[in-house]
N, C-alpha and C positions, 0 to 999 in steps of 0.2 A: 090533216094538218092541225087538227084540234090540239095535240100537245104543245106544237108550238109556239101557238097563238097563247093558250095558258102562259106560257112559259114566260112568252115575249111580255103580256098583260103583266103576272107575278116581278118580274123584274123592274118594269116602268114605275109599278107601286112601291116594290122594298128593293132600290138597289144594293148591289155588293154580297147577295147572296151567294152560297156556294151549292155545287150543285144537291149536295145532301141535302143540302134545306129544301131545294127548291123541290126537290121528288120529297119530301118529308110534308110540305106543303101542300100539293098535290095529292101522294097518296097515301098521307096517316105515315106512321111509325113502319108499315114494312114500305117504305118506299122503295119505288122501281129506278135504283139510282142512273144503274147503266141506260136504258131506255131513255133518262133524262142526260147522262152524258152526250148521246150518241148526236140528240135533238138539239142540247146547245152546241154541239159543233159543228153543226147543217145551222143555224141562225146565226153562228158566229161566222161563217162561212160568207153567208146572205148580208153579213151588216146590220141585221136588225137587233144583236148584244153585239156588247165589247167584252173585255173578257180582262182584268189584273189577275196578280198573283204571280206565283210560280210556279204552282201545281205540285208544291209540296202539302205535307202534311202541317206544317209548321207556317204554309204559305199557301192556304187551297186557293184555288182560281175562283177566280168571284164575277159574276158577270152583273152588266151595267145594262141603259138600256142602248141601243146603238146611233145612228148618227143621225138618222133620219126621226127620233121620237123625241114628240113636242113634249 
């Protein structure tokens, strides 16, 4: 669960990020974006991000941190 915890960690610091940044963050300029989709949507799942947007281009989904972080 190490990606998550990154993930979850990364979002508490800079929210509103989109998942490109957050695998861009993570792993350099070839970021593993899908790998980081697949993980924000098992934490979104869990409550531990929230998630805006509309998952367009014009509107990527952005995730926050979720309900439970102080």
């Amino acid at each position: 669960m190490a990606l998550a915890d990154d993930i979850e960690l990364l979002v508490g610091k800079r929210p509103g990020l989109t998942a490109a940044q957050i695998a861009e963050s993570i792993y350099g300029a070839d970021g593993y974006q899908q790998k980081v989709n697949s993980t924000c949507r098992r934490l979104l799942k869990q409550g531990r991000v929230i998630r805006g947007g509309n998952g367009y281009q014009a509107d990527p989904f952005r995730y926050h941190p979720g309900a439970h972080h102080a």
